[in-house]
PDB file of N, CA, C and O in Angstrom:
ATOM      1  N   UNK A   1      96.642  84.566  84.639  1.00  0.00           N
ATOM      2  CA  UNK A   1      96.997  84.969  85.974  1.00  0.00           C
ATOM      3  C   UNK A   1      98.104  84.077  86.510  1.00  0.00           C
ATOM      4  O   UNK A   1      98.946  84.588  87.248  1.00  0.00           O
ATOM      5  N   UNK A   2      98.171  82.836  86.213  1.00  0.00           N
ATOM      6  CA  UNK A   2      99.083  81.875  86.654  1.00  0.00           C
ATOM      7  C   UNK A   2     100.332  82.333  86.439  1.00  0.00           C
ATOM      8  O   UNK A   2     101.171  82.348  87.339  1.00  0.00           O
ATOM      9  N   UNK A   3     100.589  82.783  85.123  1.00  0.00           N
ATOM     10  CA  UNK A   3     102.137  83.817  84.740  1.00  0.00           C
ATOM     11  C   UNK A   3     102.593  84.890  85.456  1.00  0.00           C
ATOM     12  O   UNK A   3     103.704  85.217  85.873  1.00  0.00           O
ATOM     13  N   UNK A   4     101.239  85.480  85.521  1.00  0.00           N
ATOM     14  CA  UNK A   4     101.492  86.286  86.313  1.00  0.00           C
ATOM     15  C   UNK A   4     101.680  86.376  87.671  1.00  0.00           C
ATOM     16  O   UNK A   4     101.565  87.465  88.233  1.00  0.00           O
ATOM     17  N   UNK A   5     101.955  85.370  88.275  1.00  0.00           N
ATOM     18  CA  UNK A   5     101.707  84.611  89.531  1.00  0.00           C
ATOM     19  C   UNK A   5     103.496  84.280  89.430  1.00  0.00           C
ATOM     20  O   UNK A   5     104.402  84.699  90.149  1.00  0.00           O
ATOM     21  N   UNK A   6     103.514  83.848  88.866  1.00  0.00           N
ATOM     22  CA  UNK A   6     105.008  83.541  88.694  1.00  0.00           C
ATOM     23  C   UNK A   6     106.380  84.743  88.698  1.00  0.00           C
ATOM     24  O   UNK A   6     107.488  84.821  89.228  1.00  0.00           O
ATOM     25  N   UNK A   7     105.524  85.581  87.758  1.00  0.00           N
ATOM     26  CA  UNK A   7     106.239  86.914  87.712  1.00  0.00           C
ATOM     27  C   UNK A   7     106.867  87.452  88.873  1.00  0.00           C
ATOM     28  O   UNK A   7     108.065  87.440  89.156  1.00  0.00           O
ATOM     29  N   UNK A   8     105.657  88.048  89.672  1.00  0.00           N
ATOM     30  CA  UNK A   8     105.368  88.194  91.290  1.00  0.00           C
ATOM     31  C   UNK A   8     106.323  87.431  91.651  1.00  0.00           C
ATOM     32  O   UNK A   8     107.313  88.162  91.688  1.00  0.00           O
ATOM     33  N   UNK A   9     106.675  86.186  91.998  1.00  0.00           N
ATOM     34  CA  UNK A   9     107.146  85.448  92.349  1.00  0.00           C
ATOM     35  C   UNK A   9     108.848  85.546  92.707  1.00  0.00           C
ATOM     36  O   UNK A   9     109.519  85.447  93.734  1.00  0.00           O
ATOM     37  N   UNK A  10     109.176  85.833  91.048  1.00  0.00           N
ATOM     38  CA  UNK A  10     110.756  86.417  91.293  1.00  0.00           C
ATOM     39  C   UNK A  10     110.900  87.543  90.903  1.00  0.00           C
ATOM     40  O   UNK A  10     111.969  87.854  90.378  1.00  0.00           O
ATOM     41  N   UNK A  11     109.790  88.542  91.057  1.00  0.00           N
ATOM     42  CA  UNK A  11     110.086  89.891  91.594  1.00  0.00           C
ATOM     43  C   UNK A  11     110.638  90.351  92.481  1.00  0.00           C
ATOM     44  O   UNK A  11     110.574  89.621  93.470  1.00  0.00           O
ATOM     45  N   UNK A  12     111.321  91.488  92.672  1.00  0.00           N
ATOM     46  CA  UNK A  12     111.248  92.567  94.354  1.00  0.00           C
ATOM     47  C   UNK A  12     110.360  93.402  94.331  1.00  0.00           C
ATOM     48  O   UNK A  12     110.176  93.954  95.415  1.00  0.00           O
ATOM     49  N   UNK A  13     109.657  93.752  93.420  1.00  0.00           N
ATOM     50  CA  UNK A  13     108.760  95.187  93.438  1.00  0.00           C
ATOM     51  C   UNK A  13     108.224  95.159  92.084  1.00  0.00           C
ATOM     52  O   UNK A  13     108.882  95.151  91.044  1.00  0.00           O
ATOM     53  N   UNK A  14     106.556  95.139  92.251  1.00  0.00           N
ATOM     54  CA  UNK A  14     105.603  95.411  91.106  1.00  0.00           C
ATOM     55  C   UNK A  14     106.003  97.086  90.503  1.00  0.00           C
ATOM     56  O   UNK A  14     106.443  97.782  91.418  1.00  0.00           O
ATOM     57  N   UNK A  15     105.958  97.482  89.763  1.00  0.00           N
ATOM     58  CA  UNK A  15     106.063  98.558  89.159  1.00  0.00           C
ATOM     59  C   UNK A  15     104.962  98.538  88.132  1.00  0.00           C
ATOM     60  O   UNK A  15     105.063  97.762  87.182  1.00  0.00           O
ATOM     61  N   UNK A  16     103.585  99.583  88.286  1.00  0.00           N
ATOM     62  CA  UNK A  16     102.626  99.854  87.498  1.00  0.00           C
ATOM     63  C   UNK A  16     102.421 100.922  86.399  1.00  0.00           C
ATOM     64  O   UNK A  16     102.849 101.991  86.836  1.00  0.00           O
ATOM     65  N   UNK A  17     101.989 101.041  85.280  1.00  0.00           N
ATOM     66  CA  UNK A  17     102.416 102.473  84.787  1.00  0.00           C
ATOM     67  C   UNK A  17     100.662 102.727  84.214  1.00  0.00           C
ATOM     68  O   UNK A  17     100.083 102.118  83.314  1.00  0.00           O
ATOM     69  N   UNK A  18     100.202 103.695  84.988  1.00  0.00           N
ATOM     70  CA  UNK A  18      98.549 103.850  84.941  1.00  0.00           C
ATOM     71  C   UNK A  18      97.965 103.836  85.514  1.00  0.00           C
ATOM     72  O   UNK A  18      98.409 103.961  86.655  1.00  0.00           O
ATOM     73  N   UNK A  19      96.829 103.720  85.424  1.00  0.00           N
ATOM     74  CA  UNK A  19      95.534 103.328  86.517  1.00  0.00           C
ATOM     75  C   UNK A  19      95.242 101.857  86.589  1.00  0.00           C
ATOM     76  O   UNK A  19      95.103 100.949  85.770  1.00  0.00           O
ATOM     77  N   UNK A  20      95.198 102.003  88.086  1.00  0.00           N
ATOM     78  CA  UNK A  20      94.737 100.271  87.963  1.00  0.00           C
ATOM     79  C   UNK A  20      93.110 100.373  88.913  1.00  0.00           C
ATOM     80  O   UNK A  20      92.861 100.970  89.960  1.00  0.00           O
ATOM     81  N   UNK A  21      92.242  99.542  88.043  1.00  0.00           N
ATOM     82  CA  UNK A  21      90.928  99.958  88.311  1.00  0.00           C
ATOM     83  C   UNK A  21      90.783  98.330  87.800  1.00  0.00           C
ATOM     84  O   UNK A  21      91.648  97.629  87.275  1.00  0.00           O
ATOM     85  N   UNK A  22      89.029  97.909  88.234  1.00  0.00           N
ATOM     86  CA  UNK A  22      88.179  96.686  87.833  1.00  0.00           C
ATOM     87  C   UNK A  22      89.376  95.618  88.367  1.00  0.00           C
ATOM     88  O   UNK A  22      90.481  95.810  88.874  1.00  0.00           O
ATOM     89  N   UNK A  23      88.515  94.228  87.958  1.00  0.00           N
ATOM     90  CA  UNK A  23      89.064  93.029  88.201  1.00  0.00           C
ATOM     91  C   UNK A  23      89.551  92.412  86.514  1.00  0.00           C
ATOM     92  O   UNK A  23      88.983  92.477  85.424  1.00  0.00           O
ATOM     93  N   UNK A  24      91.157  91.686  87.065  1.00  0.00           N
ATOM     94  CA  UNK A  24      91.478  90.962  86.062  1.00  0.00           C
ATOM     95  C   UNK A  24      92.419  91.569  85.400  1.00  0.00           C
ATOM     96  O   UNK A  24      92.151  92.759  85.568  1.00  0.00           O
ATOM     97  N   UNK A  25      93.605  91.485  84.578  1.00  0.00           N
ATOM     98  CA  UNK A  25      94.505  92.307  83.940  1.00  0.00           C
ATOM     99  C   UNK A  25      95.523  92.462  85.362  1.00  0.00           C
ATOM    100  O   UNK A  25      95.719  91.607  86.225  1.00  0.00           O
ATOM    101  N   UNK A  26      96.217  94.181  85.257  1.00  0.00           N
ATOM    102  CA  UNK A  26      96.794  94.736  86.123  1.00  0.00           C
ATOM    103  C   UNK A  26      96.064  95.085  87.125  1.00  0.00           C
ATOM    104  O   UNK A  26      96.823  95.626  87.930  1.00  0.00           O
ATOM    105  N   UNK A  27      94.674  95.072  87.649  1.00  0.00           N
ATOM    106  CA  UNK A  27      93.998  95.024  89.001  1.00  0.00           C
ATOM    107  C   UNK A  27      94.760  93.652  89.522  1.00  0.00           C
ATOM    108  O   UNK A  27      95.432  93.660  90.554  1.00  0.00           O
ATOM    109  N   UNK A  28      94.630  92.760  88.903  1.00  0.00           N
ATOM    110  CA  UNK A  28      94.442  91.299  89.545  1.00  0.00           C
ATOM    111  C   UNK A  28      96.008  91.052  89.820  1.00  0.00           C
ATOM    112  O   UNK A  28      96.341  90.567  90.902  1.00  0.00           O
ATOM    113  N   UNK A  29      97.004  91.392  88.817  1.00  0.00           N
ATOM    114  CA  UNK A  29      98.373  91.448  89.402  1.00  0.00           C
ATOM    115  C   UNK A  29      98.843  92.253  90.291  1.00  0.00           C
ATOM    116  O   UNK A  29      99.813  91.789  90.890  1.00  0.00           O
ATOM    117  N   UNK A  30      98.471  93.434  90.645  1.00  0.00           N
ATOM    118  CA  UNK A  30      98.690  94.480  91.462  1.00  0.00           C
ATOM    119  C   UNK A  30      98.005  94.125  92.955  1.00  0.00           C
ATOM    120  O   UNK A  30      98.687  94.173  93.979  1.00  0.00           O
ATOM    121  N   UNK A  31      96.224  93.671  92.969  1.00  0.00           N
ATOM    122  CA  UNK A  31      96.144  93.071  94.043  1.00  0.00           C
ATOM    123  C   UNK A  31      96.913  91.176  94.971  1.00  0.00           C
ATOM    124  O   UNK A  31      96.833  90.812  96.145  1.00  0.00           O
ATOM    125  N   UNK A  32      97.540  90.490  93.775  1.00  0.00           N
ATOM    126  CA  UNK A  32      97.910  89.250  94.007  1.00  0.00           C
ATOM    127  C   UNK A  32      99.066  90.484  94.925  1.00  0.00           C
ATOM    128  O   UNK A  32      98.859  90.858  96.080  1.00  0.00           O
ATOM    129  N   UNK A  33     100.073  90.864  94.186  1.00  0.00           N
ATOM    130  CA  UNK A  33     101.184  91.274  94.527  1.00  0.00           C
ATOM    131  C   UNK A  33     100.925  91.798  96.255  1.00  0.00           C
ATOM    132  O   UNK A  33     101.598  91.544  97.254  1.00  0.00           O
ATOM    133  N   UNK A  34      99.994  92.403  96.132  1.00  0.00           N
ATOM    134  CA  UNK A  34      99.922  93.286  97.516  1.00  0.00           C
ATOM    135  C   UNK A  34      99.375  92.319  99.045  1.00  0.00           C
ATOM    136  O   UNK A  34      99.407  92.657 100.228  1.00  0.00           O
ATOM    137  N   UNK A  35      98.876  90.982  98.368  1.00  0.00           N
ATOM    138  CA  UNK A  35      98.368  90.052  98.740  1.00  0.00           C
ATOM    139  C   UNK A  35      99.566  88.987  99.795  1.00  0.00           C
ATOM    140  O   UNK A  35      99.467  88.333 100.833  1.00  0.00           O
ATOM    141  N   UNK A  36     100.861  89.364  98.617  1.00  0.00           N
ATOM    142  CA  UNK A  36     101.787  88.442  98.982  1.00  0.00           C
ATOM    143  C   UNK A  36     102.881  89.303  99.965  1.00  0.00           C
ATOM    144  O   UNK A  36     103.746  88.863 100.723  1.00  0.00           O
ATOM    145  N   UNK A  37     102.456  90.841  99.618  1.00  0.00           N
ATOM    146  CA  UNK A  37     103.512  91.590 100.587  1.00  0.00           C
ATOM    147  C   UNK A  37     104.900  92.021  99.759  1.00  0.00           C
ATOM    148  O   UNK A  37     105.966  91.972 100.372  1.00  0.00           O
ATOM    149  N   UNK A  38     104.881  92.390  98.542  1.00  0.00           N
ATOM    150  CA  UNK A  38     105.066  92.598  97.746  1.00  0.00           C
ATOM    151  C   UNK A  38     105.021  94.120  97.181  1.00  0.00           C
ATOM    152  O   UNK A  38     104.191  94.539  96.374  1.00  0.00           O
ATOM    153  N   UNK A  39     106.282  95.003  97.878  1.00  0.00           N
ATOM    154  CA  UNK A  39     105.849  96.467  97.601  1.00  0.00           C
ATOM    155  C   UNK A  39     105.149  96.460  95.926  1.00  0.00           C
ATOM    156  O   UNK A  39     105.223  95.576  95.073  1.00  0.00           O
ATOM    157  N   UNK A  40     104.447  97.849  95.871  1.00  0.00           N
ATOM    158  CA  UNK A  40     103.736  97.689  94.496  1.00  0.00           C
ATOM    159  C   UNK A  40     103.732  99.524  94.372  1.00  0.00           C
ATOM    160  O   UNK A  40     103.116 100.351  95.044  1.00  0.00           O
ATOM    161  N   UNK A  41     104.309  99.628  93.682  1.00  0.00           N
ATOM    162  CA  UNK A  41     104.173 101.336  93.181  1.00  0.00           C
ATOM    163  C   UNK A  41     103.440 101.919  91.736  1.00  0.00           C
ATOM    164  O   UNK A  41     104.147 101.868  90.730  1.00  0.00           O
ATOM    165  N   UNK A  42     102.563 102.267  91.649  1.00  0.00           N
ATOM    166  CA  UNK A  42     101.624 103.123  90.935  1.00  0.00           C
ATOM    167  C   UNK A  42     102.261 104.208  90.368  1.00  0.00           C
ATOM    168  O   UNK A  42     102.151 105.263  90.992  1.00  0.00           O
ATOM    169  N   UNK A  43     103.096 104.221  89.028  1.00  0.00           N
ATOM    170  CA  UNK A  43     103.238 105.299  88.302  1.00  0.00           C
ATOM    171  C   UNK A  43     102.448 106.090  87.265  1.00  0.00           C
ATOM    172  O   UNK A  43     102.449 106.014  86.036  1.00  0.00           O
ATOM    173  N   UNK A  44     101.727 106.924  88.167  1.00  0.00           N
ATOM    174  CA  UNK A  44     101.226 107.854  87.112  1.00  0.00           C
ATOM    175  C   UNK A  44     100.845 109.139  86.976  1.00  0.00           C
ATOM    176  O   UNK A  44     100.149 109.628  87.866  1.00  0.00           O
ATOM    177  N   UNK A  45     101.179 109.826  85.984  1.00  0.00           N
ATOM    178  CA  UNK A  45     101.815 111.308  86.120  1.00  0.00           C
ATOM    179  C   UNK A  45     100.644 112.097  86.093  1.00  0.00           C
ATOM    180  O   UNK A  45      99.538 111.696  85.729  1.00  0.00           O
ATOM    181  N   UNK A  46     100.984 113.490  86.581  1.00  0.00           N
ATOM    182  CA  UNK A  46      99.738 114.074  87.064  1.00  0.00           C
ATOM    183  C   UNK A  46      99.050 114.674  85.891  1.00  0.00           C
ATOM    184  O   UNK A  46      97.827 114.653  86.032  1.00  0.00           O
ATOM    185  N   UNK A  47      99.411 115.142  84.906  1.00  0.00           N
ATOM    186  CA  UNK A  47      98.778 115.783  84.082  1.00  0.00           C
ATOM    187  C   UNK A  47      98.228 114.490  82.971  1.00  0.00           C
ATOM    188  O   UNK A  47      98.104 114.933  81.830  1.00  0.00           O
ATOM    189  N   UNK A  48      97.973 113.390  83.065  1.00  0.00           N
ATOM    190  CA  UNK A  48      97.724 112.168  82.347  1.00  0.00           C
ATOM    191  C   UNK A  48      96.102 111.849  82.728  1.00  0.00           C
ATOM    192  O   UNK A  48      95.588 111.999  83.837  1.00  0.00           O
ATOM    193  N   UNK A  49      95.417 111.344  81.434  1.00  0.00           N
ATOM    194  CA  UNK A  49      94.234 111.200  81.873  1.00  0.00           C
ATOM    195  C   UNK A  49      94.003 110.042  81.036  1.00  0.00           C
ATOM    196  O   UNK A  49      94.654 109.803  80.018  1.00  0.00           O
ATOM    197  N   UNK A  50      92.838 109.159  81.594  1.00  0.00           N
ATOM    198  CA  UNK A  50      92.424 107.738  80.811  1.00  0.00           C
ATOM    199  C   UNK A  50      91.618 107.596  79.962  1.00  0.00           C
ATOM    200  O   UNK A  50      91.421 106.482  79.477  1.00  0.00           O
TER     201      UNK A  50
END
């Protein structure tokens, strides 16, 4: 998470590709991000399933 903390960091915008569900992974970067104010966009297409 610490990397990923960094990432965030000198980002402008999280960009996700999937579902983001549970804790830890891309939950935990997607909520840090949204945490810090940090637009965050969720790409995922409609006919796609998990």
């Amino acid at each position: 998470m610490a990397g990923s903390e960094i990432l965030v960091g000198i980002c402008d915008e999280t960009l996700v590709f999937g579902p983001v569900c549970g804790y830890g992974g891309t939950a935990g970067v997607v909520a840090y991000a949204g945490r810090t104010g940090m637009p965050v966009r969720i790409l995922w297409p409609e006919d796609a399933t998990r």
